[in-house]
DSSP file (Angstrom, degrees, kcal/mol; ACC not computed):
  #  RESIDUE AA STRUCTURE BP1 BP2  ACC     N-H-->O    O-->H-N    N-H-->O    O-->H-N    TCO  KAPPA ALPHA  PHI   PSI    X-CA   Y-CA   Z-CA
    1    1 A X              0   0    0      0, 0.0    60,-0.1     0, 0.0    63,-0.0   0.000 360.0 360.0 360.0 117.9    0.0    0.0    0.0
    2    2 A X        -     0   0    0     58,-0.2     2,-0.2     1,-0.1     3,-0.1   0.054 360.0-111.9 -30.9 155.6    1.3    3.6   -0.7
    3    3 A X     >  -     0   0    0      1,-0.2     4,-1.2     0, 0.0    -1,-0.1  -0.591  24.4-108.7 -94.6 173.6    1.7    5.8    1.9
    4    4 A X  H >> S+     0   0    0      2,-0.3     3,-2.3    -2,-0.2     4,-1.9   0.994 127.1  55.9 -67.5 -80.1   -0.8    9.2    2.3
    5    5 A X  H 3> S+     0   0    0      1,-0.3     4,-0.9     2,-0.2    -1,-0.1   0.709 111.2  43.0 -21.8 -76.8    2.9   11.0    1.3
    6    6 A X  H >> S+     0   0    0      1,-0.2     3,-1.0     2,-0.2     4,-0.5   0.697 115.1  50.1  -9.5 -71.9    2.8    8.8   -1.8
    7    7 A X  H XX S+     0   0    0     -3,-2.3     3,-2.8    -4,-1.2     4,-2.2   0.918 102.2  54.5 -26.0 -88.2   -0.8    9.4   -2.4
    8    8 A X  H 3< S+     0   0    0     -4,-1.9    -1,-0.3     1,-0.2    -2,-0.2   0.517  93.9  75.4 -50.7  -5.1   -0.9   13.1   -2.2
    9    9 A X  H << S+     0   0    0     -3,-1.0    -1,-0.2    -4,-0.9    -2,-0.2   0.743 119.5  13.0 -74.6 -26.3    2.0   13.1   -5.1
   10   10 A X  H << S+     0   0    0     -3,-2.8    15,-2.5    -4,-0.5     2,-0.5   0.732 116.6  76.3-119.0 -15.9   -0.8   12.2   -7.5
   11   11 A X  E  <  +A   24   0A   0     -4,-2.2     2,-0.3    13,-0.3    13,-0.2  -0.807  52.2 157.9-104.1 123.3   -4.1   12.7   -5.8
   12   12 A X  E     -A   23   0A   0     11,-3.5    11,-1.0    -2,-0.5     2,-0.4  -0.886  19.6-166.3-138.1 173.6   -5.6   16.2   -5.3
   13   13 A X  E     +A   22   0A   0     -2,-0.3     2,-0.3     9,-0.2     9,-0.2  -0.936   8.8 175.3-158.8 150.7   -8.9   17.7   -4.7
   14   14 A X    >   -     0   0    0      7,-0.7     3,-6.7    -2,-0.4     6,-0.6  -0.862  33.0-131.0-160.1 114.9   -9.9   21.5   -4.9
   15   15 A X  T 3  S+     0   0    0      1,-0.3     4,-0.4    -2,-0.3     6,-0.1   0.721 108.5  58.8 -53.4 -22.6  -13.5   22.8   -4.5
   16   16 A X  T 3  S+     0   0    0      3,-0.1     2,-0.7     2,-0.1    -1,-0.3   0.478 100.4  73.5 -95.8   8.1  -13.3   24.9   -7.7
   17   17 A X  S X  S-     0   0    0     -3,-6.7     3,-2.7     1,-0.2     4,-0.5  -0.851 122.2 -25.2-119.0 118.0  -12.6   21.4   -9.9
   18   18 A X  G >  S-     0   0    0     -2,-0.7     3,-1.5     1,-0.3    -1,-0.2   0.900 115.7 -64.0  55.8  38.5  -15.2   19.1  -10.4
   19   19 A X  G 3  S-     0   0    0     -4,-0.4    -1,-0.3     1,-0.3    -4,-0.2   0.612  97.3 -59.2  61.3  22.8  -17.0   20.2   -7.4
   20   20 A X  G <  S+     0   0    0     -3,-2.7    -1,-0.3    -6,-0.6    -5,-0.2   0.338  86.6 157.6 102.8 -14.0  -14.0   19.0   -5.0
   21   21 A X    <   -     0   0    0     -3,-1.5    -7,-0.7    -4,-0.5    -1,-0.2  -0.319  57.5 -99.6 -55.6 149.6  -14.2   15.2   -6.2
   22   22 A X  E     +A   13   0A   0     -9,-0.2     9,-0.8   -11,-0.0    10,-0.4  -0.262  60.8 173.8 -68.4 141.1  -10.5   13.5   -5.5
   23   23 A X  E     -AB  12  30A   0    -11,-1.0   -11,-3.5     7,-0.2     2,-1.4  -0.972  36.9 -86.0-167.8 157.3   -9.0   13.7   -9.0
   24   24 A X  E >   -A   11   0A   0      5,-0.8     3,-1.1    -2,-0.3     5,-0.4  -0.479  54.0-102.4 -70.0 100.6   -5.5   13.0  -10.5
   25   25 A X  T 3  S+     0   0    0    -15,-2.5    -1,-0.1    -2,-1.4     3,-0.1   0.455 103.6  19.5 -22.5 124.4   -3.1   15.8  -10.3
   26   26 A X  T 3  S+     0   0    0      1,-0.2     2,-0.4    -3,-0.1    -1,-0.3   0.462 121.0  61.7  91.6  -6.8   -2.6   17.9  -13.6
   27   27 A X  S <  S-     0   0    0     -3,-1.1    -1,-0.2     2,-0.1     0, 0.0  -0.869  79.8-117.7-140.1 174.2   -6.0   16.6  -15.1
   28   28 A X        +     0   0    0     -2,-0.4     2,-0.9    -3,-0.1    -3,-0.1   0.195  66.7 118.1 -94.2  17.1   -9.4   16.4  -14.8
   29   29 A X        -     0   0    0     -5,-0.4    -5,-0.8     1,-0.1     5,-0.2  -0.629  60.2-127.9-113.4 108.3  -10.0   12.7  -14.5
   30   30 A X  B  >  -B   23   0A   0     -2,-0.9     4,-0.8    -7,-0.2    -7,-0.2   0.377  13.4-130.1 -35.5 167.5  -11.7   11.6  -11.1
   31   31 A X  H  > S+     0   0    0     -9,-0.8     4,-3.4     2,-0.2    -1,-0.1   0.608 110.9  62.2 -86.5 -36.1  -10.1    8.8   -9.0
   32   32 A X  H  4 S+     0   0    0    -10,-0.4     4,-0.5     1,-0.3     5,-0.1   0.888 107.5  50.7 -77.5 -27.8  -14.3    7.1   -9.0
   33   33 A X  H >4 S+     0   0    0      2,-0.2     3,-1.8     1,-0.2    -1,-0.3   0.995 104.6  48.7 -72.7 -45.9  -13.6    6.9  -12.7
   34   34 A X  H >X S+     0   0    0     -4,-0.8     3,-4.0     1,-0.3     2,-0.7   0.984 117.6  48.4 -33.6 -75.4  -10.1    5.1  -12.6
   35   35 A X  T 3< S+     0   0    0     -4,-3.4    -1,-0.3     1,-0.3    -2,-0.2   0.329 105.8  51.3 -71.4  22.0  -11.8    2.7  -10.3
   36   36 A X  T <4 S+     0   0    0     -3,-1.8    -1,-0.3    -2,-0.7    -2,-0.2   0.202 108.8  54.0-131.2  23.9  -14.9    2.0  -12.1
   37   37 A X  T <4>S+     0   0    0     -3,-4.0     5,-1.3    -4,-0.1     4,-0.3   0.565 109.3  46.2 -92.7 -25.7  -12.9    1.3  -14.9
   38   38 A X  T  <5S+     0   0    0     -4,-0.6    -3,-0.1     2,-0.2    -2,-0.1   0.474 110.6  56.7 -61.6  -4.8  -10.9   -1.2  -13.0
   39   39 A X  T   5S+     0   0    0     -5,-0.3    -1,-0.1     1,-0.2    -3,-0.1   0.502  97.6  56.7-123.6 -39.0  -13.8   -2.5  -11.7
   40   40 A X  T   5S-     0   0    0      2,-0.1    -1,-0.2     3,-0.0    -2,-0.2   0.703 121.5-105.1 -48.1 -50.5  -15.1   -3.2  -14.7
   41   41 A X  T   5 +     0   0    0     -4,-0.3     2,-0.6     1,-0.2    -3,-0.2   0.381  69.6 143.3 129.4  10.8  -12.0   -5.3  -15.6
   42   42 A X      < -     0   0    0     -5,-1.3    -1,-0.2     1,-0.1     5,-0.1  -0.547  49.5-123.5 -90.7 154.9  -10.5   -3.2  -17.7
   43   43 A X     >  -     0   0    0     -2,-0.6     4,-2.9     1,-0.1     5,-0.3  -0.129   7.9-126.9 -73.0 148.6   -6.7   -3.4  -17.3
   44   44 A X  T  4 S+     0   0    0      2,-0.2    -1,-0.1     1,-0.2    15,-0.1   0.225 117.9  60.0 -83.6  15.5   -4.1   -0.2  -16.4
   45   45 A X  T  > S+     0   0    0      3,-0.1     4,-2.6     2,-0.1     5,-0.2   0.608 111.7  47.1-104.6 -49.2   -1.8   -1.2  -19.7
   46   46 A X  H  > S+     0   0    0      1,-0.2     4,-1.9     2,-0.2    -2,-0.2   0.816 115.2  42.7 -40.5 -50.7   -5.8   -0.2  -21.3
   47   47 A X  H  X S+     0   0    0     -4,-2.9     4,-6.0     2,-0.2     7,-0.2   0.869 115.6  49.3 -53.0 -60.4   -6.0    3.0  -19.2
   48   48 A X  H  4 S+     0   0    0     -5,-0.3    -2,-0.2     2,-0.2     6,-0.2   1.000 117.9  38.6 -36.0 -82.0   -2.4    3.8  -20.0
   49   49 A X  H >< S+     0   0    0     -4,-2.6     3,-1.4     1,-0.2    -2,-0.2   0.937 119.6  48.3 -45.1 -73.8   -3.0    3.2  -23.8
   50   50 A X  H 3< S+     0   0    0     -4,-1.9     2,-0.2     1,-0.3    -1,-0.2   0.901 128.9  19.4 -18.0 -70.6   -6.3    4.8  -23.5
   51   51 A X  T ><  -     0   0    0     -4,-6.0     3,-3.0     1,-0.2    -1,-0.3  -0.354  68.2-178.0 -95.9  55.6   -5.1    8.5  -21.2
   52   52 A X  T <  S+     0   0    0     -3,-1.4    -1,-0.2     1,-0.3    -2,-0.1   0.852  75.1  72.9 -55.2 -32.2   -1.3    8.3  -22.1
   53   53 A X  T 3  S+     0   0    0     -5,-0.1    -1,-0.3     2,-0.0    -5,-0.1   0.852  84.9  80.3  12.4 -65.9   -1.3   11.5  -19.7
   54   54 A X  S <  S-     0   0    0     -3,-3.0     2,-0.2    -7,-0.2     3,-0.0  -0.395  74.8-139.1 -81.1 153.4   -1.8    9.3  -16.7
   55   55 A X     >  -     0   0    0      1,-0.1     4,-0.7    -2,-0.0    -1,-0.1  -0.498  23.8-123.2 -82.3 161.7    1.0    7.4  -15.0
   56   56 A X  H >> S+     0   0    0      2,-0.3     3,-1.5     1,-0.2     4,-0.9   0.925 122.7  58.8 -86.7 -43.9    0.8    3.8  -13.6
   57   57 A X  H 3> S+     0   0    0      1,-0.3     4,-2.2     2,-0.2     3,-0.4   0.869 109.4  54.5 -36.8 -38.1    2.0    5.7  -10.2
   58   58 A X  H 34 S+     0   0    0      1,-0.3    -1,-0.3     2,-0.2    -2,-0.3   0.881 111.3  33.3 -84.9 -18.8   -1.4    7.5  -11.1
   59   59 A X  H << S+     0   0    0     -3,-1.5     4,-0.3    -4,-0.7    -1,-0.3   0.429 113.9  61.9-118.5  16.2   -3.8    4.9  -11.4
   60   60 A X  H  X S+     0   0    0     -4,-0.9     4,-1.2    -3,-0.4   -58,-0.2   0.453 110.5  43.4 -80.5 -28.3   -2.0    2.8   -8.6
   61   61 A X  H  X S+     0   0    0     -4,-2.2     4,-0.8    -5,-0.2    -2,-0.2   0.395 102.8  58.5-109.8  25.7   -2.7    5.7   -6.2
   62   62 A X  H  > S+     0   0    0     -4,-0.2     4,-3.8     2,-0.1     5,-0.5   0.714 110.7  49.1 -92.1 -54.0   -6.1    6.4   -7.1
   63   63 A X  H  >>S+     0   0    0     -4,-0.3     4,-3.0     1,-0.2     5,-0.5   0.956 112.3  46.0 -40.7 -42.9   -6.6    2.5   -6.1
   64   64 A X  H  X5S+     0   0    0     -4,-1.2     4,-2.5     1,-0.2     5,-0.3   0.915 110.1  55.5 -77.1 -26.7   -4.8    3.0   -2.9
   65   65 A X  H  X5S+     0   0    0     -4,-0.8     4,-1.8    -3,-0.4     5,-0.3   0.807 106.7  51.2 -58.9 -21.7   -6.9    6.3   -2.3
   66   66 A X  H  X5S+     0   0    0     -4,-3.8     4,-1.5     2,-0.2    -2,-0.2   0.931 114.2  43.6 -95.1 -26.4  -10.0    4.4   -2.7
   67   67 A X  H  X5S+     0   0    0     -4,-3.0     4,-3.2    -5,-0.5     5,-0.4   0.885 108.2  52.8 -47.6 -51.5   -8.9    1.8   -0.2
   68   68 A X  H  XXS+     0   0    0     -4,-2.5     4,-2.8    -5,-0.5     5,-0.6   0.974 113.3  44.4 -68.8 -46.7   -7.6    3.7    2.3
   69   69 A X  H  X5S+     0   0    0     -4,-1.8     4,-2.1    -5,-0.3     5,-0.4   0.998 114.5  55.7 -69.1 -30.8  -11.1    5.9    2.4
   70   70 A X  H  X5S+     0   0    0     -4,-1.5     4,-2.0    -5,-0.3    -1,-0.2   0.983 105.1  50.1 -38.7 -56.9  -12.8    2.5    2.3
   71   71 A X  H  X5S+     0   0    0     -4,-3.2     4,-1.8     1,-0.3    -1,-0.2   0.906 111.0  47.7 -32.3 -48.1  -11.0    1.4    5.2
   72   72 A X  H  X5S+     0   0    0     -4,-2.8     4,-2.1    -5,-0.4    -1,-0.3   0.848 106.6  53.8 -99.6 -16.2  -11.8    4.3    7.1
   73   73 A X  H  X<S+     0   0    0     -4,-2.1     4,-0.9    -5,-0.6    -1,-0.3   0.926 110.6  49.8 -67.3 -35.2  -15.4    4.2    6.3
   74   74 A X  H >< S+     0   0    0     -4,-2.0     3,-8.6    -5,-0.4     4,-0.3   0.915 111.8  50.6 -35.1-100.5  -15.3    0.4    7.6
   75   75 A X  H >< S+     0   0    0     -4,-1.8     3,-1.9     1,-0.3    -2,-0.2   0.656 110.9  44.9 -21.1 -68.9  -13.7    1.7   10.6
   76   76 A X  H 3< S+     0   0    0     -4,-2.1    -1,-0.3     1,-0.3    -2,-0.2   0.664 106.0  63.6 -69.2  -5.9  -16.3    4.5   11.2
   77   77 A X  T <<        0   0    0     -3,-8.6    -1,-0.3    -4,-0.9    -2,-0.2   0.476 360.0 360.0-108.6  32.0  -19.2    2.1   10.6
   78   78 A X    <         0   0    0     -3,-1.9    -1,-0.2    -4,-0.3    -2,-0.1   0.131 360.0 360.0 -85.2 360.0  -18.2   -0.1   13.7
């Protein structure tokens, strides 16, 4: 798992972009999108091909952002 440091290299969110949604630094393309595009089954050599923009660092910490706030939603529904 990445660390938060890690994380925050690629992951940003800012109330005047996309209404604040977590989104990959330098672009406009949401973190929820990455991951319902993995999620779907398509593959990060697809994504890659697809955004060449994005990094594999980028769509490796949108996954680990969406774990770690999974986690902590777990956590807070206990």
């Amino acid at each position: 798992m990445l660390s938060q440091r890690q994380i925050e290299a690629h992951i940003t969110r800012n109330s005047a972009v996309l209404g604040g949604k977590p989104i990959i630094r330098g672009t406009r393309i949401t973190v929820s999108l990455i991951i319902d595009w993995l999620d779907a089954g398509v593959s990060i050599e697809q994504i890659l091909e697809d955004y060449p923009n994005l990094t594999r660092d980028d769509v490796e910490a949108a996954r680990a952002y969406s774990q770690l706030r999974r986690d902590r939603a777990d956590i807070g529904s206990r």
